[in-house]
C-alpha positions in Angstrom: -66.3 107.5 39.7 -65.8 110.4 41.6 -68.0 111.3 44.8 -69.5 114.5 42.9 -70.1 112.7 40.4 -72.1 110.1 41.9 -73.9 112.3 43.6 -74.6 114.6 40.9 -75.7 111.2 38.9 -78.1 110.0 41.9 -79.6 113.9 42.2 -80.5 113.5 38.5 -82.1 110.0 38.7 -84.1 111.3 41.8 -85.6 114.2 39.5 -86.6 111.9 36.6 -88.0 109.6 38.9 -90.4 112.1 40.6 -91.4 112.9 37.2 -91.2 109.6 35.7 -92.4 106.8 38.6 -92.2 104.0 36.2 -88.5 104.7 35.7 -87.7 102.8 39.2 -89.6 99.8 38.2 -87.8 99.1 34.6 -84.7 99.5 36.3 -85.5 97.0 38.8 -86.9 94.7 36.3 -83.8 95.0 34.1 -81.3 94.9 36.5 -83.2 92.2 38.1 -82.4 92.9 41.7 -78.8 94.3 40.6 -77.9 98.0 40.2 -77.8 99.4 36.4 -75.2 101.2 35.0 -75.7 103.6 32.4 -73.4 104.1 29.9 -74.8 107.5 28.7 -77.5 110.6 29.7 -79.0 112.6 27.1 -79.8 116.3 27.8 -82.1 118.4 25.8 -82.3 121.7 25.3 -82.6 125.0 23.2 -80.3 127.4 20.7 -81.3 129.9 23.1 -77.9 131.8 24.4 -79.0 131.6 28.2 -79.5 127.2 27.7 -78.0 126.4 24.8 -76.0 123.6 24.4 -72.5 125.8 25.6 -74.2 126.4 28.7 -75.5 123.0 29.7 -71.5 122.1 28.8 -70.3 124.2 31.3 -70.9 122.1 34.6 -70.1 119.1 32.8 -66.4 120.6 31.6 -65.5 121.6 35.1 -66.4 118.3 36.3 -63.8 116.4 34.2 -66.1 116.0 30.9 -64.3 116.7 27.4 -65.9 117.7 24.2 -65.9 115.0 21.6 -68.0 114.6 18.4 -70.8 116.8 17.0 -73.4 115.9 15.2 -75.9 118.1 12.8 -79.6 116.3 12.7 -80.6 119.0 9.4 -84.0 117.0 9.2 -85.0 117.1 13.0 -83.2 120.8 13.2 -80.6 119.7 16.1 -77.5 120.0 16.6 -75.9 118.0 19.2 -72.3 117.1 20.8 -70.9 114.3 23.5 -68.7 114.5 26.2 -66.6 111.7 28.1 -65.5 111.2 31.3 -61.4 110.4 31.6 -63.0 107.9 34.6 -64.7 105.5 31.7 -67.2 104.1 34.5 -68.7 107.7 34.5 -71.5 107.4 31.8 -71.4 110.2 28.5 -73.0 112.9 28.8 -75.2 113.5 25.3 -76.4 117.4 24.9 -78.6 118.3 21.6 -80.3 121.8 21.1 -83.2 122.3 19.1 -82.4 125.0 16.2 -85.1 127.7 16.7 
């Protein structure tokens, strides 16, 4: 993977960490001393135009991500969409909005 990727990916895992201490101690117990790998991230976010699902796409298309399946969640009002990485060590990247 790509050095802007990985740095983009450690950025993010520092942010959920600081919100989310207990993160850094599952990891270490399932990795069991070894580094994890994740094979996807899940976004969240709102039909909103200003952060809706296009918009959290955008960073992720100009790093190399393409658009692959969507999905329609009609009982949990989402609709959501995955993108892959041509490098296949670089993990999905899972956005769903929340219809409003």
């Amino acid at each position: 993977m790509d050095q802007a990727l990985t740095q983009l990916f450690e950025h993010l895992w520092q942010q959920f960490v600081a919100v989310t201490p207990s993160a850094q101690k599952i990891h270490q117990l399932l990795g069991q001393g070894h580094p994890i790998q994740n094979d996807h991230i899940a976004l969240r976010t709102f039909d909103f135009p200003e952060v809706g699902l296009a918009v959290l796409a955008k960073p992720w298309l100009a790093l190399g991500y393409v658009p692959q399946e969507q999905y329609e969640f009609v009982n949990k009002k989402l609709h959501a969409q995955y993108f892959s990485h041509p490098d296949p060590s670089a993990p999905l990247v899972f956005i769903s909005e929340l219809k409003t």
